[in-house]
Each structure stands twice: as structure tokens, then as C-alpha cells.
Residue frames as qw, qx, qy, qz and C-alpha x, y, z in Angstrom:
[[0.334, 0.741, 0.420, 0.403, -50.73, -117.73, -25.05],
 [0.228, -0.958, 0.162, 0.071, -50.21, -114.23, -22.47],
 [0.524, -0.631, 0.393, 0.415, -46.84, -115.48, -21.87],
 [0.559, 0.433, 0.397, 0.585, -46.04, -115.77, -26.17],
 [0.190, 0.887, 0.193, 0.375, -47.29, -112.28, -26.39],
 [0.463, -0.875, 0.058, 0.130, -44.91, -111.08, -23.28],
 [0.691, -0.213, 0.428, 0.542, -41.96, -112.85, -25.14],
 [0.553, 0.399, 0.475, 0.556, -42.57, -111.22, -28.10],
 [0.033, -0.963, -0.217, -0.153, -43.58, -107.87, -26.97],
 [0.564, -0.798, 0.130, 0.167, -41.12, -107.67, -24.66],
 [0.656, -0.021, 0.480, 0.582, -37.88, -109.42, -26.92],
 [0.432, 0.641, 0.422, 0.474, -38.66, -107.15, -29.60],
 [0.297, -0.947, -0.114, -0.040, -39.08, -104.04, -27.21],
 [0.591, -0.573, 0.394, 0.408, -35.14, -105.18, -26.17],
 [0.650, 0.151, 0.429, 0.609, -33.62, -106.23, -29.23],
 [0.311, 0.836, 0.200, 0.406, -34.59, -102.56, -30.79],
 [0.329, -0.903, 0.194, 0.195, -32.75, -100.83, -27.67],
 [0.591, -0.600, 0.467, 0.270, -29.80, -102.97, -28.80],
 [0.655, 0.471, 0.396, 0.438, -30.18, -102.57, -32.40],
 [0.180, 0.927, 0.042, 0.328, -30.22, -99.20, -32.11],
 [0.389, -0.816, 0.414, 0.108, -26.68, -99.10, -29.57],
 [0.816, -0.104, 0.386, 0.419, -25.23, -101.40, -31.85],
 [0.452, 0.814, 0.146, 0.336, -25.62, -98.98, -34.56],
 [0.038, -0.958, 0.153, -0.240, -23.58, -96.53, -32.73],
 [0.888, -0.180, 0.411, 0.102, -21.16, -99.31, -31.76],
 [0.837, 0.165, 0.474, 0.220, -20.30, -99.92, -35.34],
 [0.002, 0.986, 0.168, -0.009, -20.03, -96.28, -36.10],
 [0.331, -0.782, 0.522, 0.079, -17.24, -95.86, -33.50],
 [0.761, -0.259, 0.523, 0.282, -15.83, -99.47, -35.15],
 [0.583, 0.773, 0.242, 0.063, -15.95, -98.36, -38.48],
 [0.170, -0.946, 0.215, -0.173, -14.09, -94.97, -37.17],
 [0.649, -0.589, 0.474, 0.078, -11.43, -97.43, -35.65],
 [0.832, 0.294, 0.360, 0.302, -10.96, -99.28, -39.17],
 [0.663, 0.570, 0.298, 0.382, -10.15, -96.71, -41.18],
 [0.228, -0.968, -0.016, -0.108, -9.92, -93.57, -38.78],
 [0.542, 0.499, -0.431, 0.521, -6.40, -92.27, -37.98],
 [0.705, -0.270, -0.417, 0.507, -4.51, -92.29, -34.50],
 [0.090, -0.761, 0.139, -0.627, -4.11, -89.25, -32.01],
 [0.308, -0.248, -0.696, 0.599, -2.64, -89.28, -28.08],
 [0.346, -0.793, -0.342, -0.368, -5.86, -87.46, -25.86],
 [0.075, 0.207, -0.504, 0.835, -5.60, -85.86, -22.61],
 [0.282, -0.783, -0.515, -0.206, -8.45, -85.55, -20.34],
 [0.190, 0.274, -0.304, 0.892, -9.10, -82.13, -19.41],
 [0.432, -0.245, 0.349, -0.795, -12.19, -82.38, -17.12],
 [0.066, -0.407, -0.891, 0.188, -14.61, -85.13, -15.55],
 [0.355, -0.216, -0.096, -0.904, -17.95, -83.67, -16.12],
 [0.156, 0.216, 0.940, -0.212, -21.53, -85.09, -14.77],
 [0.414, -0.181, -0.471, -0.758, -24.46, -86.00, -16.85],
 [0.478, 0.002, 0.604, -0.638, -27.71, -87.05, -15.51],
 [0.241, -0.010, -0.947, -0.213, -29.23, -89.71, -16.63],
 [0.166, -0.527, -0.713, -0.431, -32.96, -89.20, -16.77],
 [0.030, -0.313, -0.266, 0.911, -33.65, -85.75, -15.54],
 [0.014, -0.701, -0.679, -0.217, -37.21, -84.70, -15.96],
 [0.178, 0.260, 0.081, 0.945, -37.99, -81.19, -15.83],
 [0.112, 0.336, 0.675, -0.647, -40.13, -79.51, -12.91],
 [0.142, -0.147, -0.516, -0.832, -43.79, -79.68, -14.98],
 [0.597, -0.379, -0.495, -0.504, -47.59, -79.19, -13.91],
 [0.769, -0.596, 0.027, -0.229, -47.13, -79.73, -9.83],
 [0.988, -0.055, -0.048, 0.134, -44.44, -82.04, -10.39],
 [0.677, -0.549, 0.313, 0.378, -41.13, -82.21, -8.58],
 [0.611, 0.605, -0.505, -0.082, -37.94, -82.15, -11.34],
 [0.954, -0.232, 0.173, 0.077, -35.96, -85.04, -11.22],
 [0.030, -0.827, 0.508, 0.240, -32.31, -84.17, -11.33],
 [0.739, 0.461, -0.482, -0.094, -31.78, -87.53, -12.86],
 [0.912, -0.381, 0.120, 0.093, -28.96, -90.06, -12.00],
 [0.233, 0.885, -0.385, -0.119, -25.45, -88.35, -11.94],
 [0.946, -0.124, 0.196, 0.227, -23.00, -89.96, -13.94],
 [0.360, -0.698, 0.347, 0.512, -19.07, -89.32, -14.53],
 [0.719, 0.674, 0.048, 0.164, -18.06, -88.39, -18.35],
 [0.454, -0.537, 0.176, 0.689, -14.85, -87.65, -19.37],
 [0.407, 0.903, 0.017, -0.137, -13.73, -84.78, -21.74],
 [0.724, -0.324, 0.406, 0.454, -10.64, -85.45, -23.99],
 [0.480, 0.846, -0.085, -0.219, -8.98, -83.59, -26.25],
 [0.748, -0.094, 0.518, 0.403, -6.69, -83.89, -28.89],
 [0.222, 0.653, -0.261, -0.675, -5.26, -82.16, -31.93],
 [0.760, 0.568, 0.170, -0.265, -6.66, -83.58, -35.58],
 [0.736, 0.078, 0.350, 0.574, -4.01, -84.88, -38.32],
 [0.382, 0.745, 0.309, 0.452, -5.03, -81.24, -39.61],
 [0.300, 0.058, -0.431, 0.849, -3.61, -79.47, -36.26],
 [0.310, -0.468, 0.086, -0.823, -7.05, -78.50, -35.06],
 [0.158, -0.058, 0.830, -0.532, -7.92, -79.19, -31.37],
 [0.580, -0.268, -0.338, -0.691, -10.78, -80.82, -30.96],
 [0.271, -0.186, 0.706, -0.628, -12.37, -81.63, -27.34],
 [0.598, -0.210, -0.602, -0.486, -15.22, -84.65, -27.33],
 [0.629, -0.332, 0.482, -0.512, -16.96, -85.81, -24.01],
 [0.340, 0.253, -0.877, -0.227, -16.20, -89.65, -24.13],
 [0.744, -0.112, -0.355, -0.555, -19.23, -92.39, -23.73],
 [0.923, -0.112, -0.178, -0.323, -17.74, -95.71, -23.26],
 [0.654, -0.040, -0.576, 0.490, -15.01, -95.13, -20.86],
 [0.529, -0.805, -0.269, -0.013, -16.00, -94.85, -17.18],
 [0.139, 0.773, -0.221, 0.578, -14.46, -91.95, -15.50],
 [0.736, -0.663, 0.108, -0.078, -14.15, -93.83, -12.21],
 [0.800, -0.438, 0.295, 0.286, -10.42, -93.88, -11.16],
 [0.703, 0.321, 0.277, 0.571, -9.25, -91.63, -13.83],
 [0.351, -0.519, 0.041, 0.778, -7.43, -88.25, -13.14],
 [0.356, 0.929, 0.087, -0.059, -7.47, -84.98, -15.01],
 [0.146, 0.692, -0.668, -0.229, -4.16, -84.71, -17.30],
 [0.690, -0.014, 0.705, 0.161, -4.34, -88.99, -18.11],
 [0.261, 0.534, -0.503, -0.627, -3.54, -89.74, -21.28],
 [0.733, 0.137, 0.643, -0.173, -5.31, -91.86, -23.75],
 [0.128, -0.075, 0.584, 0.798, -4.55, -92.95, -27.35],
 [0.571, 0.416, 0.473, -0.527, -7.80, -92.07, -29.49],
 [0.309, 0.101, 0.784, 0.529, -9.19, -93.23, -32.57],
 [0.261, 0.602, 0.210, -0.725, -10.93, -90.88, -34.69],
 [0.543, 0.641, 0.488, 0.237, -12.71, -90.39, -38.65],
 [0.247, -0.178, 0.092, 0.948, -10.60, -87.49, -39.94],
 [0.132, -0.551, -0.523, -0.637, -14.06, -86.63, -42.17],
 [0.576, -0.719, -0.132, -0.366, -15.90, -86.13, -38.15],
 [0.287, 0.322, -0.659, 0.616, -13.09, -86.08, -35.42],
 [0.219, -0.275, 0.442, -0.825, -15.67, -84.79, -33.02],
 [0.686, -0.053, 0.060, -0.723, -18.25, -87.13, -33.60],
 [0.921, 0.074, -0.322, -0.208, -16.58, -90.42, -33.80],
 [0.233, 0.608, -0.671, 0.354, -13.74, -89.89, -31.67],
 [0.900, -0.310, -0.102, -0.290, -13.21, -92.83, -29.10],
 [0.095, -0.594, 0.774, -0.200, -10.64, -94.48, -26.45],
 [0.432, -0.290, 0.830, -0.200, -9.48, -97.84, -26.19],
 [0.507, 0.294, -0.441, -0.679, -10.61, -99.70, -28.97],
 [0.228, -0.049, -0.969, -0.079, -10.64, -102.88, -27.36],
 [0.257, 0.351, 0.591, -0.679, -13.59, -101.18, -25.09],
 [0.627, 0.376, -0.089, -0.676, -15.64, -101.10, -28.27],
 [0.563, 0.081, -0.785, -0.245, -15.14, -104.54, -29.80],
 [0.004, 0.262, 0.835, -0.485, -16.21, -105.88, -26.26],
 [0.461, 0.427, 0.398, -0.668, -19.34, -103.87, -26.46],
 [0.575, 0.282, -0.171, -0.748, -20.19, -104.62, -29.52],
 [0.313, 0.111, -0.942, -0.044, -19.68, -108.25, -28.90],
 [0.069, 0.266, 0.746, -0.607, -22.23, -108.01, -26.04],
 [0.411, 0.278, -0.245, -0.833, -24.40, -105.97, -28.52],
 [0.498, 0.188, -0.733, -0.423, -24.55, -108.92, -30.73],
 [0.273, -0.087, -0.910, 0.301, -25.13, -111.81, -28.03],
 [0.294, 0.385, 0.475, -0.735, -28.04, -109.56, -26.60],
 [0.523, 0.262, -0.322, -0.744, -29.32, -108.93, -30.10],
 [0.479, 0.165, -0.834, -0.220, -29.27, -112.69, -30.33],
 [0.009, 0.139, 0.808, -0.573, -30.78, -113.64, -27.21],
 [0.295, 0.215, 0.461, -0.809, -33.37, -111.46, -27.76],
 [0.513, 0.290, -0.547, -0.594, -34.05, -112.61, -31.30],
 [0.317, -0.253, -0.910, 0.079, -34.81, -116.46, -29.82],
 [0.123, 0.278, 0.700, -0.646, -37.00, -115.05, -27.40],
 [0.427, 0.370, 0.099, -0.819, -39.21, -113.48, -29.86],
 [0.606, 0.122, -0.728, -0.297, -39.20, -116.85, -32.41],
 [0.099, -0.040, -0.904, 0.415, -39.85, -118.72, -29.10],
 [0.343, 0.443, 0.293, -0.774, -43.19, -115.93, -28.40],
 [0.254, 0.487, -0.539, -0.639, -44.06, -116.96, -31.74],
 [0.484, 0.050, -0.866, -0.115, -44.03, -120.68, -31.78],
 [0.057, 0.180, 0.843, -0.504, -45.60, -120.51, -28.39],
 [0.389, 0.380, 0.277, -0.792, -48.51, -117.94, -29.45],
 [0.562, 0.200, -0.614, -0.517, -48.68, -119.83, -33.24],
 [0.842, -0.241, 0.357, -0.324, -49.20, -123.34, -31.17],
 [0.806, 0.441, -0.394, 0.008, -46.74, -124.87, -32.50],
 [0.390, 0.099, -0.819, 0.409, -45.22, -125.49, -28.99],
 [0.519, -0.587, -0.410, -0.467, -47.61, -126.20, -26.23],
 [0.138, -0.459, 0.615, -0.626, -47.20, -124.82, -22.87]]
């Protein structure tokens, strides 16, 4: 019975992280269907942090965990530059002045722009296979807590 409710709390708990990154996934594929073609540059390697808590009530800040972004621009089919900090290519072993082709929504350049397009169909293949994993786990939690399989 505990362990149904862990499968189902838990699976459900996952599958929403990875509903909600597929969503943004499908976004950027969308953007890749229909979106037009630009060569990037990267003009800096920045670092984000990756859960950084802010110094509150006694407590320490937590500068987070720094990770490498890159920043690529590129000029629009309309001729206006536009500079986006790319996600979902790692910045490890990649130089300031590389060049990458992007794919972009002319309606939002800045907000859907994106390298390497096979690096998004991979993730969202992984997207989907998690989503699916987690979806058995929670029909499993189910059938275990309904008694319809007995531990």
C-alpha cells in the first residue's frame, strides 16, 4: 500500500517536471518547423547558477551551482541583431567567435532561437520516454494501492 502511494506521488511529481520541459522542447521544435535559418556567432560564455538562494534570516546565501551558457547572436531575416543566451548547448569546449547555424520564429527571434536542431529532437525524444516511464509508474501505484495487484 506505502509503496503504491510513493509510486504515484512520486511518478506524477516527475512526469510534471517533464511535462512541463517538454513543453518548452516543442516550442523550440515548432520554431525549427516553420522558423527560418540564420549563421550565429558566440560572443561570450557567461555563468548561471543553478539554485542560488539569497542570504535570508541568519542564513548563509548559496551562490548556487555555476554553470556555462553561451550567448549567440545573429542578425534576423529583417536585419536586426538579436543576441539570445542558448539553453541546450553545453558551452564546454566551445570558443568565443564559433559559429553555429540557428533556427529561429521570425514572429520571436529572441525567444525561440536555438542551435543544432538535432540537439532538440534528441531531447525531446528523452522527454517523451521519461514522460512514459513515469506514466507506468503511476498506473502501476494505482493497481498496487487499488489491490488489484498484490504485493
Amino acid at each position: 500500500m506505502v509503496l503504491g502511494i510513493v509510486l504515484i506521488i512520486g511518478g506524477g511529481a516527475f512526469g510534471a517536471m517533464l511535462l512541463r520541459g517538454r513543453r518548452e522542447l516543442l516550442g523550440r521544435r515548432r520554431a525549427l518547423r516553420t522558423g527560418a535559418f540564420a549563421e550565429g556567432t558566440v560572443t561570450a560564455i557567461v555563468t548561471d547558477y543553478l539554485g542560488s538562494t539569497p542570504e535570508r534570516e541568519g542564513k548563509a546565501a548559496n551562490p548556487g551551482t555555476p554553470i556555462q551558457r553561451l550567448m549567440i547572436s545573429f542578425t534576423d531575416a529583417g536585419g536586426t541583431p538579436v543576441v539570445f543566451k542558448e539553453r541546450l548547448k553545453p558551452a564546454a569546449g566551445v570558443a568565443r567567435g564559433a559559429y553555429f547555424p540557428v533556427h529561429y520564429d521570425p514572429a520571436d527571434p529572441k525567444g525561440t532561437a536555438t542551435v543544432a536542431a538535432k540537439a532538440v529532437e534528441t531531447k525531446l525524444a528523452e522527454s517523451l520516454r521519461y514522460c512514459l516511464a513515469c506514466g507506468a509508474a503511476v498506473l502501476l501505484g494505482v493497481l498496487i494501492a487499488a489491490g488489484v495487484i498484490p504485493l
